[in-house]
C-alpha positions as CSV (number, residue, x, y, z in Angstrom):
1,X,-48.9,1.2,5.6
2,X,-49.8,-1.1,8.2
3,X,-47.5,-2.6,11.5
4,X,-48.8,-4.9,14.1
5,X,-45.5,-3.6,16.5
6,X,-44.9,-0.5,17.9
7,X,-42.0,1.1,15.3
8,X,-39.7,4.3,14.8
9,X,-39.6,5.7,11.5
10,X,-37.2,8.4,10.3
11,X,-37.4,9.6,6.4
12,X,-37.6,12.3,4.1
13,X,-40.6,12.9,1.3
14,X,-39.2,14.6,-1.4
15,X,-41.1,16.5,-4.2
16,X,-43.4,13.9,-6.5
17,X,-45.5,16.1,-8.6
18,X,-48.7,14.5,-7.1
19,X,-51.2,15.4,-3.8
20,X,-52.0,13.3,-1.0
21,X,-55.0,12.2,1.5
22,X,-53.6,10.3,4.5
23,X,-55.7,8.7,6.9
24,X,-53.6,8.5,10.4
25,X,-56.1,5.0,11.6
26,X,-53.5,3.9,13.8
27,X,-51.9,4.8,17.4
28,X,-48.8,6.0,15.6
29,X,-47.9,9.6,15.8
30,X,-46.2,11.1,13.0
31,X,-44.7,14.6,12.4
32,X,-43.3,16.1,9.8
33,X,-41.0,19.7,9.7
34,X,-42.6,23.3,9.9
35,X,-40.9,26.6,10.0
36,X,-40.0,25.9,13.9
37,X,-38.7,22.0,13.7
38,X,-41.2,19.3,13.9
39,X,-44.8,19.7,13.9
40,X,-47.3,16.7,14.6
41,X,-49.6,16.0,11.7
42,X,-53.0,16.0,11.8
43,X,-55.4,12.8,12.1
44,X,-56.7,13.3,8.2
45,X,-53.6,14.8,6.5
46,X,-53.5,17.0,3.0
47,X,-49.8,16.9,1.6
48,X,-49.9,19.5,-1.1
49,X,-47.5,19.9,-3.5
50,X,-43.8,19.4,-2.0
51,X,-41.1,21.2,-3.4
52,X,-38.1,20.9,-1.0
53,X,-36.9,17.9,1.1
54,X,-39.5,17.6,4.0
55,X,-38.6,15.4,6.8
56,X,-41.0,13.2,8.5
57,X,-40.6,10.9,11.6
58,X,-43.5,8.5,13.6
59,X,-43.4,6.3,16.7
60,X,-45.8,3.4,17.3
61,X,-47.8,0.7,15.5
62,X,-49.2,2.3,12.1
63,X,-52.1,1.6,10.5
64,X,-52.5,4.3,7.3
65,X,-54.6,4.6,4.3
66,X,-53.5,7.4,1.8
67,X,-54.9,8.3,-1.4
68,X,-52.8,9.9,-4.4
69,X,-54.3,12.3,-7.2
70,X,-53.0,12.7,-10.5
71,X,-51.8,16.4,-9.8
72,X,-54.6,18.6,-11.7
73,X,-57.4,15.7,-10.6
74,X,-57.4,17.2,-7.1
75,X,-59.2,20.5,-8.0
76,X,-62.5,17.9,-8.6
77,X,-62.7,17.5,-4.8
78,X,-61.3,21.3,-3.4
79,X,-62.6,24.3,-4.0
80,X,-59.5,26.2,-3.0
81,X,-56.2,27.0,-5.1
82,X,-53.8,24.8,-4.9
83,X,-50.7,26.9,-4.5
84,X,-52.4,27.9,-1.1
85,X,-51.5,24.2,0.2
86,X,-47.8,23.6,-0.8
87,X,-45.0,22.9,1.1
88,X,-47.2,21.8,4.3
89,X,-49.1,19.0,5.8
90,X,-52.6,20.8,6.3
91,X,-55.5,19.5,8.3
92,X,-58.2,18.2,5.6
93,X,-60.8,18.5,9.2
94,X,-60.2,22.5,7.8
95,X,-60.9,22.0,4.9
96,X,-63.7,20.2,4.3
97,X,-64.9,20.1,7.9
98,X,-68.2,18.1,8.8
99,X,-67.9,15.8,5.8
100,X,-64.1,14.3,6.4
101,X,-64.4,13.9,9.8
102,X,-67.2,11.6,9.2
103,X,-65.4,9.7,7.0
104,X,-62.5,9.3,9.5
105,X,-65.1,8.3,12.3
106,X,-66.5,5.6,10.0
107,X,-62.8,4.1,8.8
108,X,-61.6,3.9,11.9
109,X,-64.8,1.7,13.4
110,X,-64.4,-0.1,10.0
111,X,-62.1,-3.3,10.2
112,X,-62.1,-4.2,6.4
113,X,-60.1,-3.0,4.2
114,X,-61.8,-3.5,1.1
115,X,-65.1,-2.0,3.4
116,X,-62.5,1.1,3.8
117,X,-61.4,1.8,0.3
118,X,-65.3,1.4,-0.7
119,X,-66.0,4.4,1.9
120,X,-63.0,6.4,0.8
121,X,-64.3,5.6,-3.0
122,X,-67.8,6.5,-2.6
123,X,-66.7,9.8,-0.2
124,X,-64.8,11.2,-3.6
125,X,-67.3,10.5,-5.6
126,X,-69.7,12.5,-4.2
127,X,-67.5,15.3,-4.0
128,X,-67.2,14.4,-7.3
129,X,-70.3,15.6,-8.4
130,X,-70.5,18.5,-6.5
131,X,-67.9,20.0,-8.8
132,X,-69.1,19.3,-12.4
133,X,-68.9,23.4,-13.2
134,X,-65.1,22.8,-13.0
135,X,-65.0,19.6,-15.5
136,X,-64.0,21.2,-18.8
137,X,-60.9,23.2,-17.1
138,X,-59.8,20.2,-14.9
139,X,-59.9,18.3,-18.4
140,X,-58.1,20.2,-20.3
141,X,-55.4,20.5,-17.5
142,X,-55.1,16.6,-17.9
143,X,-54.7,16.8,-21.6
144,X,-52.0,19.1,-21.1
145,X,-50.2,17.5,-18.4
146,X,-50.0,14.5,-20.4
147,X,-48.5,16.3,-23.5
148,X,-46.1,17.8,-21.5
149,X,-44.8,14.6,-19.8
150,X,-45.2,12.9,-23.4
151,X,-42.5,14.9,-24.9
152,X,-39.9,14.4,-22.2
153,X,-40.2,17.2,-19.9
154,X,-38.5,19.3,-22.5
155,X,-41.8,21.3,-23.4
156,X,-42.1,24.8,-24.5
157,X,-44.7,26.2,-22.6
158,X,-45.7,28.8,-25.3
159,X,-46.2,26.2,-27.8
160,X,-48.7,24.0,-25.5
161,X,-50.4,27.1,-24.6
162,X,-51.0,28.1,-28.5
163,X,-52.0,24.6,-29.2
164,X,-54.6,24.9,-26.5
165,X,-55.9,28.2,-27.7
166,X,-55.1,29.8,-24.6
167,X,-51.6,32.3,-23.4
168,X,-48.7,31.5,-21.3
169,X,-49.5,33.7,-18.8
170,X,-53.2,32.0,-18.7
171,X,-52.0,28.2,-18.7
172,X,-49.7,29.5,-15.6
173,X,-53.0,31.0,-13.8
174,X,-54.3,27.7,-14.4
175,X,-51.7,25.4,-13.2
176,X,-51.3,27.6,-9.8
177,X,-54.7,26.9,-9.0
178,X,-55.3,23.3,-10.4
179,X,-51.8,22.4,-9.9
180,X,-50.0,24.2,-7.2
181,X,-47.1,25.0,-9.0
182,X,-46.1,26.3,-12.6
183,X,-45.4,24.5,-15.3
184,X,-42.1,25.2,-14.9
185,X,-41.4,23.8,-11.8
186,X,-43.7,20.8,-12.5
187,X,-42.0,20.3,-15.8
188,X,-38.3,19.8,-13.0
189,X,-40.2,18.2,-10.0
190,X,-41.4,15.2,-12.7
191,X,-38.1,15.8,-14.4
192,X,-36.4,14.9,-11.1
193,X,-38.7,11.8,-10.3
194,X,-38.0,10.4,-13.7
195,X,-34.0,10.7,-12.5
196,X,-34.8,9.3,-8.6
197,X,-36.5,6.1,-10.9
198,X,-33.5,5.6,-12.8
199,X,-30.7,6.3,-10.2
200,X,-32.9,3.4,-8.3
201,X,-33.6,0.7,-10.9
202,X,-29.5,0.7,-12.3
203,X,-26.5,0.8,-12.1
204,X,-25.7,3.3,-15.1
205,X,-23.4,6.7,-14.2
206,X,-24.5,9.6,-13.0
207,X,-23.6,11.0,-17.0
208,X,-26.2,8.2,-18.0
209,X,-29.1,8.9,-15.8
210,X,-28.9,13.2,-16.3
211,X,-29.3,12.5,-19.9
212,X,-32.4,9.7,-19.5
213,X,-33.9,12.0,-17.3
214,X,-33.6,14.9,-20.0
215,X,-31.3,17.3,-18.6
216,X,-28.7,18.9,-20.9
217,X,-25.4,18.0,-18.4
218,X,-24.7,16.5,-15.6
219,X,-24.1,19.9,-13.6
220,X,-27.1,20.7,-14.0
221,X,-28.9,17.7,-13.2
222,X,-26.3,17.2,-10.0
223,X,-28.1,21.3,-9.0
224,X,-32.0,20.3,-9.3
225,X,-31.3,17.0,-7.5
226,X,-29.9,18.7,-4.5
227,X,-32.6,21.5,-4.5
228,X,-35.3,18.8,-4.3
229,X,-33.7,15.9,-2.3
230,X,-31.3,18.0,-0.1
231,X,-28.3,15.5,-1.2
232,X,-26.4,14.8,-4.2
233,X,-27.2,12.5,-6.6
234,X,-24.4,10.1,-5.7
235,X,-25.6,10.5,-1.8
236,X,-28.7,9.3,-2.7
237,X,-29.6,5.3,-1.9
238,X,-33.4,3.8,-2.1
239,X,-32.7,1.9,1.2
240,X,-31.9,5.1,2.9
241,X,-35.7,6.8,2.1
242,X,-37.6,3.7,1.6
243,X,-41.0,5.9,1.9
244,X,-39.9,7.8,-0.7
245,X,-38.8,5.2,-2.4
246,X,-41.7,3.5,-2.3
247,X,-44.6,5.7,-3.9
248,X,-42.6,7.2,-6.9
């Protein structure tokens, strides 16, 4: 995201099913809500996995670089569990000290963008390598993620589990830590992107879209959508949450 005038924004991220790296390289100051109202975010942001409506609001010119993970594909880079990250905007400076806030340093002295995502590229890759012990669980989280959205969102979780050779109770250690969440709730927050798409792309009724999405009735689909967006399906506009809007 980049502006070349100074500019108020006012919007709400709602739960995606993915991580995020945001680099703050401009003069804008954002903030986002914490337990007491509005917090400012950090110059090198980690948005863990959202699973309520967070607001967000920034004032000035912005000049931004994020970078979003498929939502197992983080673990490559952190050595922490995920689920210790969600619902918050945490300082990646914390996290991986020394390291990031080199890589800020040298992005914001850098005036090319294609220079930028090259430095950004070849940071991650390094991290990359550091974790290779990790590779075969990482892997087989991808392989599951992918059958799971495959059949619709509508998996049985004890079935995936057998057919990995692994238990239920195992494959929901493992998504906590890769993931953040359990395959439950990942199974809804993709469920509920898949209806956000739809709701934003047609003009089909409300009927139409629960059922493309995969939920058995409207009711229900009318419940999740308010748990995750904080609004009703038939409040919800993709002019009114253009970020959000933006990056499903």
């Amino acid at each position: 995201m980049h502006s070349d005038v100074s500019m108020e924004i006012g919007d709400t991220i709602f739960p995606s099913g993915y991580v995020e790296i945001v680099f703050n390289l401009g003069e804008a100051v954002w903030q986002s809500t914490a337990k007491n109202g509005f917090q400012t975010d950090p110059p090198v942001e980690f948005l863990g996995q959202i699973t309520k409506p967070m607001a967000i609001r920034a004032n000035g010119k912005n000049d931004l670089l994020g970078v979003r993970f498929y939502a197992h594909a983080i673990s490559f880079f952190l050595d922490c569990d995920m689920w210790e990250l969600n619902d918050e905007i945490a300082d990646m400076r914390d996290i991986l000290q020394e390291p990031i806030q080199a890589l800020q340093e040298k992005l914001l002295n850098e005036t090319s963008f294609n220079k930028k995502i090259e430095l950004v590229e070849n940071f991650l890759l390094n991290r990359l390598s550091r974790n290779e012990n990790r590779l075969n669980r990482i892997t087989m989280m991808g392989g599951i993620i992918n059958d799971m959205e495959r059949s619709g969102y509508s998996s049985n979780i004890a079935d995936i589990a057998s057919r990995y050779g692994i238990s239920s109770r195992y494959l929901q250690k493992l998504f906590l830590e890769h993931v953040g969440v359990t395959p439950k709730l990942y199974n809804k927050i993709n469920r509920f992107r898949h209806s956000l798409r739809h709701i934003g792309t047609n003009q089909n009724s409300l009927t139409s879209v629960a059922y493309q999405a995969g939920y058995a009735d409207q009711s229900h689909f009318i419940r999740d959508f308010k748990s995750f967006a904080g609004i009703t399906p038939s409040e919800y506009s993709p002019e009114h949450f253009p970020i959000s809007a933006a990056i499903l």
